[in-house]
C-alpha positions in Angstrom: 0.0 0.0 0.0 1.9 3.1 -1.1 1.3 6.0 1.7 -0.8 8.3 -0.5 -3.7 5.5 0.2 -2.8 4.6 3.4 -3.0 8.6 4.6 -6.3 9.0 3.1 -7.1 5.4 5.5 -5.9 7.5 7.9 -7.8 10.4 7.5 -10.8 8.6 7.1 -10.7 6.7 9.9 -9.8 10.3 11.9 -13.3 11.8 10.3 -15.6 8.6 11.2 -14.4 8.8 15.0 -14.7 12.4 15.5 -18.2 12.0 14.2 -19.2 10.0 17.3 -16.7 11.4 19.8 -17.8 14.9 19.3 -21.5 14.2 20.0 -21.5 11.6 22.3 -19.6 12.5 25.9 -21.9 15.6 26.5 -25.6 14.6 25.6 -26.4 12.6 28.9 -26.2 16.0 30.3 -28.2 17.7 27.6 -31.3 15.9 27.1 -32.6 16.6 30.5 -32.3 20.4 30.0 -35.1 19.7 26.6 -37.5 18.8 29.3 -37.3 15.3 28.3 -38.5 12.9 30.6 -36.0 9.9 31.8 -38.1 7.7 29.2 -37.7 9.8 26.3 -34.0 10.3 27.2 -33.4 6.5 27.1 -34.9 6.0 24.0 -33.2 8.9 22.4 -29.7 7.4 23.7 -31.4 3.7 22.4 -30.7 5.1 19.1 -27.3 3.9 18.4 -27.1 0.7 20.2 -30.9 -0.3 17.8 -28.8 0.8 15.1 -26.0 -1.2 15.9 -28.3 -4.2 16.4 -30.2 -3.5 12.9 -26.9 -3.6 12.0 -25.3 -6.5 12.6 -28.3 -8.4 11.3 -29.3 -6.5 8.4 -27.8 -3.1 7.0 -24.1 -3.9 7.0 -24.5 -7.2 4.9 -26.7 -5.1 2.7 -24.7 -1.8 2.3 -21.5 -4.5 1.6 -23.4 -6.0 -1.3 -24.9 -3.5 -2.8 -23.2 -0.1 -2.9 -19.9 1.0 -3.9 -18.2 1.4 -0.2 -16.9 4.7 -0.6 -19.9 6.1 -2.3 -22.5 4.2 0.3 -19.5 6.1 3.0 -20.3 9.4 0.9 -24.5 9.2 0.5 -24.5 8.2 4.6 -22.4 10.8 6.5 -24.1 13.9 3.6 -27.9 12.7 4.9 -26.2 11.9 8.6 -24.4 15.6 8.7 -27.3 16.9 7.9 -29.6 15.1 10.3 -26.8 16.1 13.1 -27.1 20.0 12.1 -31.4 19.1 12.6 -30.0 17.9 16.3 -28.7 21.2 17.0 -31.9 23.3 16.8 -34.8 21.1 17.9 -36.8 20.9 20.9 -39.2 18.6 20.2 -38.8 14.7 21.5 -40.2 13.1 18.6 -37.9 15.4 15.8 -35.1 14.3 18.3 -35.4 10.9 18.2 -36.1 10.9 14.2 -33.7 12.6 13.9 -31.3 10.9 15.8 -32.3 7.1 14.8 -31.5 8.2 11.4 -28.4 9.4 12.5 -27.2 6.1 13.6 -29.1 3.7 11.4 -27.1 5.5 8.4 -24.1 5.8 11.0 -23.5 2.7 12.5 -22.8 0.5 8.7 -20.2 3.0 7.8 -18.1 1.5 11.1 -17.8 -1.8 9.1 -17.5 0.0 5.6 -14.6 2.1 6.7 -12.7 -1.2 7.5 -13.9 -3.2 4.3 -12.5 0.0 2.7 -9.6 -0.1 4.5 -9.1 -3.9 3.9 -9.7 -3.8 0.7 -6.6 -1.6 -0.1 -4.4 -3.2 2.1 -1.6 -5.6 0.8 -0.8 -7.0 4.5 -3.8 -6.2 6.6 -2.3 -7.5 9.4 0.6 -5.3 9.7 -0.8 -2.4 7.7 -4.3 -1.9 9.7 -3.3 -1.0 12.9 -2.2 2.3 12.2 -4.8 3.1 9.8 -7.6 2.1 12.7 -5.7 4.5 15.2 -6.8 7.2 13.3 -9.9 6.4 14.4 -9.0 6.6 18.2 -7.0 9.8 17.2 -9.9 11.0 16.1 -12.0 10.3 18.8 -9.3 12.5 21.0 -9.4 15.4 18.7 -13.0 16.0 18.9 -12.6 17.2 22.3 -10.4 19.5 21.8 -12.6 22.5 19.7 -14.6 22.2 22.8 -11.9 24.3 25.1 -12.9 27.6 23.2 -16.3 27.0 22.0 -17.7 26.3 25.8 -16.0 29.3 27.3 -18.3 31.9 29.3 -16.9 34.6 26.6 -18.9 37.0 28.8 -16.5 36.7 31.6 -13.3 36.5 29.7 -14.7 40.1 28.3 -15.8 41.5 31.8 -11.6 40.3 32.9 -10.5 42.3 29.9 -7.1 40.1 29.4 -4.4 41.7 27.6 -2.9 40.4 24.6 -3.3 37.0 23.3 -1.4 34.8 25.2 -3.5 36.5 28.6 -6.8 36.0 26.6 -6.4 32.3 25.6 -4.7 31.7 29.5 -8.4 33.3 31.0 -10.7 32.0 28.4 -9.5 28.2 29.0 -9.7 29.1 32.8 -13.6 30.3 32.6 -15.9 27.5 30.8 -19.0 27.3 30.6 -21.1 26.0 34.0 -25.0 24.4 34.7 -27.4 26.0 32.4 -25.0 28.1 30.6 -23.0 24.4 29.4 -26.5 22.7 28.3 -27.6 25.5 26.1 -24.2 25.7 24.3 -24.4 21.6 23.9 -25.8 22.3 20.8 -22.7 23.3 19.4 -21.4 19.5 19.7 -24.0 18.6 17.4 -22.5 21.3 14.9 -19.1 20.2 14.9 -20.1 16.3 14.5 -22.5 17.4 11.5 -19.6 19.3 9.9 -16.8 16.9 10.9 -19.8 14.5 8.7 -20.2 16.5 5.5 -16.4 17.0 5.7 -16.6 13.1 5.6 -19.1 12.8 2.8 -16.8 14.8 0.2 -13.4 13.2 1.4 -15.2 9.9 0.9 -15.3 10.4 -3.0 -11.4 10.8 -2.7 -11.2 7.2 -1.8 -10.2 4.1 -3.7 -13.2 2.7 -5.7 -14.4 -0.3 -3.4 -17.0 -2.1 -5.5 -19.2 -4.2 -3.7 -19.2 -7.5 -2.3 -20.6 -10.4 -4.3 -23.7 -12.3 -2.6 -22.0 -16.2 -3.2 -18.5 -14.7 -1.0 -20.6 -14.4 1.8 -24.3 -15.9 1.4 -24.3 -17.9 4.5 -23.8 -14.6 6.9 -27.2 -13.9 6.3 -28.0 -16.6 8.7 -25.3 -15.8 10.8 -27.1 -15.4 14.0 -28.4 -18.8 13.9 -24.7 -20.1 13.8 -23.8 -17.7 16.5 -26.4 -18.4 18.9 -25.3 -22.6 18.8 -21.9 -21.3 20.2 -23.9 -20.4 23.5 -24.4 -24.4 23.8 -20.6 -24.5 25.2 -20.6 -23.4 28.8 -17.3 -21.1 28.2 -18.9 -19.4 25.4 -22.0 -18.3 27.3 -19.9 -17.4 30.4 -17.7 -14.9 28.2 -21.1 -13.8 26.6 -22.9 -12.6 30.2 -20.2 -11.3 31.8 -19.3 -9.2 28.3 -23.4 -8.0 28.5 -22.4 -7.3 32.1 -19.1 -5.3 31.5 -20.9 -3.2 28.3 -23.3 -2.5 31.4 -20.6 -1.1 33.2 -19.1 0.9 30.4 -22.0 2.7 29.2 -22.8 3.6 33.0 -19.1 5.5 32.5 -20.2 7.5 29.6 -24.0 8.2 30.8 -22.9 9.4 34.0 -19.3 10.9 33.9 -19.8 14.1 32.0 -22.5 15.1 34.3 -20.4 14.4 37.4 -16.9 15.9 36.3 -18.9 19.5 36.0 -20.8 19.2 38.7 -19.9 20.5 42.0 -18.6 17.3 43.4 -15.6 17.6 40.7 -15.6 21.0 39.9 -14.3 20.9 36.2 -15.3 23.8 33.7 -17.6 22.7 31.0 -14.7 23.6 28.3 -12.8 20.8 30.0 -14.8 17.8 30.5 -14.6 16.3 27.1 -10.3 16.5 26.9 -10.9 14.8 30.7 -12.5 11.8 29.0 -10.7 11.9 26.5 -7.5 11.0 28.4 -9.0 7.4 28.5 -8.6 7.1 24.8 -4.8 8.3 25.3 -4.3 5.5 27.4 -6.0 3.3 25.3 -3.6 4.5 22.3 -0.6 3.6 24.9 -2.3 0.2 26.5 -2.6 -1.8 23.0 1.1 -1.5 22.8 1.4 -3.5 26.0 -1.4 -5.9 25.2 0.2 -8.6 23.2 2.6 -9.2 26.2 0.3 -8.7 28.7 -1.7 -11.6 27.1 1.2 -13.9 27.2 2.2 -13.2 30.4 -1.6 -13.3 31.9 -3.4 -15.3 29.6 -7.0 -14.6 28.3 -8.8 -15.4 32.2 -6.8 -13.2 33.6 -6.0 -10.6 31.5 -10.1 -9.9 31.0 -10.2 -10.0 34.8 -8.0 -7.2 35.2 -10.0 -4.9 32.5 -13.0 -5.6 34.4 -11.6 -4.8 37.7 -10.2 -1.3 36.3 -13.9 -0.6 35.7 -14.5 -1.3 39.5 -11.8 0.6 40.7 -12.5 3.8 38.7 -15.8 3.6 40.5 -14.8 3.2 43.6 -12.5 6.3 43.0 -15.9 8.3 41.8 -17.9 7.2 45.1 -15.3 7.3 47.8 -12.1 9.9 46.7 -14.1 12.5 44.5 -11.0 14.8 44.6 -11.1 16.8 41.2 -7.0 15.8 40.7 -7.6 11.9 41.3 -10.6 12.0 38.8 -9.1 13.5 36.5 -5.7 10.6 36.5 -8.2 7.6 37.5 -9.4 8.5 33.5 -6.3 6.7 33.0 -7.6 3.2 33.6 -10.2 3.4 30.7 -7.5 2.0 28.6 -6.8 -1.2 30.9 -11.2 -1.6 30.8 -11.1 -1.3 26.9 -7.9 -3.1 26.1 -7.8 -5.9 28.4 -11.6 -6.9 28.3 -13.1 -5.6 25.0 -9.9 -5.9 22.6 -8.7 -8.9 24.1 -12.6 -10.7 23.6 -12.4 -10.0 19.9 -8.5 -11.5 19.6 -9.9 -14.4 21.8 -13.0 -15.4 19.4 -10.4 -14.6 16.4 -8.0 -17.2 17.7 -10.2 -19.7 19.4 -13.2 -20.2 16.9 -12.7 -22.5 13.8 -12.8 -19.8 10.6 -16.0 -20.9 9.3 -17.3 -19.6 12.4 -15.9 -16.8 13.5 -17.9 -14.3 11.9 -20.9 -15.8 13.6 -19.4 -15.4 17.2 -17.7 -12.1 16.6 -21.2 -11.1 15.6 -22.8 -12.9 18.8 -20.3 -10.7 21.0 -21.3 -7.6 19.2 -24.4 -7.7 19.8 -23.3 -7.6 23.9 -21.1 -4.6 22.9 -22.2 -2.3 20.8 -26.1 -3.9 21.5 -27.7 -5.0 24.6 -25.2 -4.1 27.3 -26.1 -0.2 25.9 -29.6 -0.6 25.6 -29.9 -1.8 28.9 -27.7 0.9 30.8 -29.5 3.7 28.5 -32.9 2.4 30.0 -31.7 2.2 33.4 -29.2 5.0 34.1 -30.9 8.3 33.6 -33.9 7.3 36.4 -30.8 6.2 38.7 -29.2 9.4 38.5 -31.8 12.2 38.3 -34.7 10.1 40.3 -33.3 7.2 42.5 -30.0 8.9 43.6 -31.1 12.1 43.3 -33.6 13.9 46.0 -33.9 17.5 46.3 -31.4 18.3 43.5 -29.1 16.6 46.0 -27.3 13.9 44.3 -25.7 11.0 46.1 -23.1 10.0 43.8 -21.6 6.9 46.2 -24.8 5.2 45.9 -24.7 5.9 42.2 -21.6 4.3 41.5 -21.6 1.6 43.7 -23.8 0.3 41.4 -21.8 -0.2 38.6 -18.7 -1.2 41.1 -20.3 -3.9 42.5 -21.8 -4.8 38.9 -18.0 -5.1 37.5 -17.0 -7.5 40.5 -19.5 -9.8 40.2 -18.4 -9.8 36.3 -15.1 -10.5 37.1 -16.0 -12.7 40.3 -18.1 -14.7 38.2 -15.0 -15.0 34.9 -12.8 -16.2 37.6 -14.7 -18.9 38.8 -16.7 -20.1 35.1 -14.7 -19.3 32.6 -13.1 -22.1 31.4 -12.1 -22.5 27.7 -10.3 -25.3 26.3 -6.4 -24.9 25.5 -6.0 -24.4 22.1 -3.9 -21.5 21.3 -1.4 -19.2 22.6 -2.5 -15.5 22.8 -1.2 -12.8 20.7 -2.6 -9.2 19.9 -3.1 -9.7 15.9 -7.1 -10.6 15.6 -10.4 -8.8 14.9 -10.0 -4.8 15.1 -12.3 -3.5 17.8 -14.6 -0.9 17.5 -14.1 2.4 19.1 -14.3 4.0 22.8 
């Protein structure tokens, strides 16, 4: 692959993260200020992970077979971009939610695309895609970053009256945005991701010409959930597949709930700051796949997913019982031990364990866990545990809150410890099936 091709990868896997990490770290936060109730909240957030399960069953197979990649990339992020801008202005819960499933039902194919893309141009995928798909987590990172200057309480930094530039950037990264103030200029996320998406929709036509796939390559996927759920007939396989519901429980309670608490009180950090917080997690996740391949050989698979389960619980346990803004703020850290060592390291597993002929069909029956039901169900249940069960008063008891998930996470990894027993079969390495973002 010469390195004019594998830039514009590169690029495009920058564009297709920055997407999703520009709108998604702030909107638990925002929907309550539309009035929504903690129903219409949940089924707003529901959005992506019914997209991701439409997906997996039904519109990545057909946007494979029957579009050009790059143009299918092109047509999705335009109508996408557009329906994010829509996101920016309305008030209205059922405009919201249209809006928003068709967001992510047009969304959520163009995850697999970019990589067939990407594969497709690749003369040694496994040496070559690695750094193509850290564009992606790259771009996660840089979405944050706009955020610094566009959720600044400009009406301060003015009332200061810095002098000179270097004294007007130093005060208007000092003074974000706070409480109401922040929600209103939420909007503004929804801006950048729409824009960050048209930007998308014209690079896409810059791409290599992926035609589509043919139907007889791949017919039997179309029954591939039927193969996958047979796996669940070996007791290791269902193990892995509860405690991975369980642990995408977990990490969705992260990103429903830790916006809201790094700006509250409790934490104390500016509203122009809480995204770059978070978004030290995907640093570490950037510097924790370098160490994975070794740590998987040293650990193995049991006890390596133990340990990104358990760095789940102790970030919680930091939120309910040492809610010191420093220690918050480092403790973001240990997102990339939770991602790496129990997400990354389930797709190598499956890739390595299950005969070829299968695979597809199990990474598919983990995905659904992932990116599926272990967000549906923390959408449903985490906005009535924050703002109703744990709230009272507009008093929030945040050790309560997170206990939850902390105790969730030890029984996971409790519960791997004691079941999960696969048969020997092969060493572990850190070449297998690319995981998805966050």
């Amino acid at each position: 692959m010469n390195k004019g091709i594998r830039f514009k990868l590169f690029v495009m896997m920058v564009l297709e993260f920055f997407i999703w990490g520009a709108w998604l770290p702030l909107i638990f936060g925002y929907l309550p200020s539309l009035g929504f109730n903690t129903t219409q909240q949940s089924w707003i957030l529901n959005a992506f992970p019914i997209a991701s399960i439409v997906g997996m069953f039904f519109s990545n197979q057909f946007a494979d077979r029957n579009f050009s990649a790059e143009k299918f990339l092109a047509f999705s992020h335009l109508v996408g971009g557009l329906a994010m801008f829509g996101l920016a202005t309305t008030k209205s819960f059922g405009l919201f939610f249209g809006l928003m499933m068709l967001h992510c039902l047009l969304y959520v194919p163009t995850i697999s695309i970019t990589n067939s893309i990407a594969f497709a141009n690749m003369k040694d995928p496994q040496k070559e895609f690695g750094l193509v798909r850290m564009g992606g987590t790259i771009g996660w990172i840089l979405a944050a970053w706009p955020f610094t200057f566009i959720l600044v309480d400009w009406a301060k930094v003015r009332e200061i009256n810095p002098q000179g530039l270097v004294d007007t950037i130093g005060v208007a990264l000092a003074n974000g945005l706070t409480g109401p103030a922040l929600q209103a200029k939420t909007t503004w996320t929804f801006i950048v991701a729409g824009a960050a998406s048209l930007v998308l929709a014209g690079f896409s036509l810059m791409l290599p010409k992926t035609p589509p796939k043919k139907v007889g390559a791949g017919a039997g996927e179309s029954l591939a959930w039927l193969e996958a759920m047979k796996l669940l007939k070996h007791p290791f396989v269902l193990v892995l597949w509860l405690v991975t519901f369980v642990d995408s429980f977990v990490h969705n309670c992260y990103f429903n709930w830790t916006g809201t608490f790094l700006g509250s009180a409790a934490v104390g950090v500016k509203g122009n700051w809480i995204m770059p917080v978070m978004s030290i997690g995907q640093v570490a996740e950037i510097l924790t796949m370098f160490v994975l391949g070794a740590t998987l050989k040293a650990l193995g698979w049991r006890t390596t997913m133990i340990v990104g389960i358990l760095g789940h619980a102790a970030r919680f346990a930091v939120y309910a019982f040492m809610p010191q803004k420093e220690l918050i703020i480092v403790v973001q850290v240990l997102h990339g031990i939770c991602y790496a060592f129990f997400f990354a390291t389930v797709y190598i597993f499956v890739d390595e364990h299950f005969p070829k002929d299968v695979r597809s069909s199990a990474q598919g029956l983990f995905n659904v866990m992932i990116l599926g039901l272990g967000a549906l169900v923390a959408n449903f249940i985490c906005p009535p545990l924050l703002q109703h069960v744990y709230t009272v008063n507009g008093v929030t008891n945040y050790r309560g809150l997170f206990l939850v998930p902390c105790l969730a996470a030890l029984l996971a990894a409790v519960s791997l410890a004691l079941f999960f027993r696969p048969p020997q079969k092969t060493q572990p390495s850190a070449a297998g099936k690319p995981a998805p973002a966050h």
